[in-house]
C-alpha positions, -999 to +999 in steps of 0.1 A: -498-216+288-514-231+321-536-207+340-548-208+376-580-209+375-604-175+388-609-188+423-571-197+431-554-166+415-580-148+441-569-165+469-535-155+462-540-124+460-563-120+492-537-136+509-509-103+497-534-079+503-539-092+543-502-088+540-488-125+539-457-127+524-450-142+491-429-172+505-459-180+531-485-170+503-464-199+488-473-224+519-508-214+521-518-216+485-495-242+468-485-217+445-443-213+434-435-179+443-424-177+405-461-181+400-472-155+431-449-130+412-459-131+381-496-131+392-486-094+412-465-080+382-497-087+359-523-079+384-504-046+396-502-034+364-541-038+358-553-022+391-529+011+379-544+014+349-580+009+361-580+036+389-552+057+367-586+054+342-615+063+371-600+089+396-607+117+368-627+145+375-630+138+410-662+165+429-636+160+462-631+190+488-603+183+511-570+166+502-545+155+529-515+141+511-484+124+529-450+104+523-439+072+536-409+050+538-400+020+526-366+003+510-358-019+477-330-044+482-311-029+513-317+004+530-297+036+510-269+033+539-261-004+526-266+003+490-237+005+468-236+041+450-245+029+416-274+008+424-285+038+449-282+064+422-298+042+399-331+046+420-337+010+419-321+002+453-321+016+484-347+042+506-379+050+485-409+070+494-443+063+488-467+099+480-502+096+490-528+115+489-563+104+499-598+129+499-603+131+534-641+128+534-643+095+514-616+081+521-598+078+485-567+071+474-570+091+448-531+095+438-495+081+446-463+079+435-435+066+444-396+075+441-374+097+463-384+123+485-371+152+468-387+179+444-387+160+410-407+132+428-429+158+444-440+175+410-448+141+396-467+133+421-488+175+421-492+171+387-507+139+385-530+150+419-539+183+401-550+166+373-580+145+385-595+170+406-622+188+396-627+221+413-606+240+438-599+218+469-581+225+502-548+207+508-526+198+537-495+187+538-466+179+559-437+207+562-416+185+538-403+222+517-407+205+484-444+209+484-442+242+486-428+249+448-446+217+437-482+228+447-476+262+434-463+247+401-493+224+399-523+244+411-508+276+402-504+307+431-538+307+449-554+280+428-555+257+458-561+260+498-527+252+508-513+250+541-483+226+559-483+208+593-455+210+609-454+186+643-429+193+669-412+166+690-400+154+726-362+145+727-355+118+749-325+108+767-337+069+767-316+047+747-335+017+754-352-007+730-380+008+742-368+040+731-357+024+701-392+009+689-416+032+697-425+065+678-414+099+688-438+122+710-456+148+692-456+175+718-474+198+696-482+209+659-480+240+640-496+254+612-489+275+579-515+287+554-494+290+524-519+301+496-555+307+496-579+305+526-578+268+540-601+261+569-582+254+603-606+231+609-594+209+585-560+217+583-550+178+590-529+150+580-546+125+604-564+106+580-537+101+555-515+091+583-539+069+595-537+053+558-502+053+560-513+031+586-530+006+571-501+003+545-477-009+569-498-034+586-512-055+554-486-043+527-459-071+539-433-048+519-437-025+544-430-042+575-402-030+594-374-054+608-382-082+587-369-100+554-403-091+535-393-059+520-392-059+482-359-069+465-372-053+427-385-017+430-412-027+394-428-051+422-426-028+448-446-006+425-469-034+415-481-043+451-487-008+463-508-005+426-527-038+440-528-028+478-543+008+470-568-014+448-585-032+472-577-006+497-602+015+477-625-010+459-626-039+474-624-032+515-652-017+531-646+012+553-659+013+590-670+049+592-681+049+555-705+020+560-716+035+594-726+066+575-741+045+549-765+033+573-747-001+579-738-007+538-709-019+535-693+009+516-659+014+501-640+046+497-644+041+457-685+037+462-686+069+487-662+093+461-688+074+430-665+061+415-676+026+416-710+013+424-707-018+444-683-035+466-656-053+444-643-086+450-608-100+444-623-124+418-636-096+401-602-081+397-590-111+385-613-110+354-603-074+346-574-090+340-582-118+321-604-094+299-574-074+292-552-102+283-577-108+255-573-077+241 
């Protein structure tokens, strides 16, 4: 079977993670979107494994952990019952949660957001942590019996943000496209003794962020969202990739004394900054397996 060769495939993938569409990643590259595809479901599936391998045992402190919405297909109000039920069309949620000190994605998953999704998504958290850490959450209820089920009563700093907002009378498009006011936030300790002055969602929002604006799936009014939920997996598996290996972080390489650092190099979990090409030949390494 023909193979683009190491420098190409990179390029392609540069191109998804700087979120350019697969049709204009088609344009730019000279690649089929058959081609693109193929290249995401194979790559996706690599960069899961690898950090499902190397976020183990993690030494992190503080864990801020957040959902975010996206669709497969057509939004769940469009969807026909069956495919909605299903789980393959319609409104899914993308679980997050990143060690607020370095930056890392260390978990996600994504499904509904409802309970089952949220004990998937504890346990697997949970799991490559190594010591007690302090956690903040949004006041979505299903983290509360999902944490405790995952840590166990007291076995984590837990407490909830709750953020309050402005109603507005405006019906305007400007109404209509800009966020809602926070007019102020409340919190909960729920188990253990979290610090307030870390009780925070800020910097997994602020990921959440960075999602939207170079995930193309993500964007909002626009064609770009994913039509299969396996490569709406895959590209969130490749995004969170370079997101934490590959893209140096501002503050990180400040810190670092003008390195350029990654979120993966800070939490030591990787030693250098990777490139695309790099990923590339994880791939073919494990297609010769």
């Amino acid at each position: 079977m023909n193979r683009l060769h190491t420098a190409k495939r990179a390029a392609i993938l540069q191109a998804l993670c700087e979120g350019v569409s697969v049709r204009a990643t088609s344009r730019l590259t000279g690649a089929s979107k058959v081609t693109i595809l193929r290249l995401l479901e194979s790559v996706g599936a690599v960069a899961l494994r690898y950090q499902s391998a190397n976020h183990v045992a993690l030494a992190t402190k503080r864990v801020q952990a957040d959902e975010q919405w996206a669709f497969v297909f057509s939004k769940s109000r469009n969807t026909r019952p069956e495919h909605r039920d299903s789980g393959e069309r319609g409104d899914t949620w993308t679980w997050v949660a990143i060690d607020a000190d370095h930056k890392l994605v260390i978990s996600w998953a994504v499904g509904r957001r409802d309970m089952p999704t949220a004990l998937v998504f504890m346990d697997d958290l949970a799991g490559r942590l190594a010591g007690r850490v302090q956690l903040t959450t949004d006041a979505l209820p299903a983290y509360l019996g999902a944490v405790e089920q995952s840590f166990g009563w007291n076995g984590v700093d837990f407490a909830r943000l709750y953020k309050v907002f402005g109603s507005s009378h405006d019906t305007g498009a400007e109404h209509r496209y800009s966020p809602p006011v926070v007019i102020r936030t409340e919190v909960q300790p729920v188990m253990g003794k979290p610090d307030p002055k870390h009780i925070s969602t800020s910097f997994v929002e602020r990921t959440n962020l960075t999602t939207r604006m170079n995930n193309r799936r993500f964007t909002r009014l626009t064609n770009a969202h994913s039509k299969k939920l396996e490569n709406h997996k895959h590209a969130i598996a490749l995004h969170f990739f370079y997101f934490n290996y590959c893209r140096s972080h501002m503050t990180l390489t400040a810190a670092n004394g003008g390195v350029h650092t990654t979120p993966a190099m800070a939490t030591g979990v990787a030693d250098h900054v990777w490139t695309l090409e790099e990923l590339v030949n994880l791939l073919d390494n494990a297609s010769e397996k």
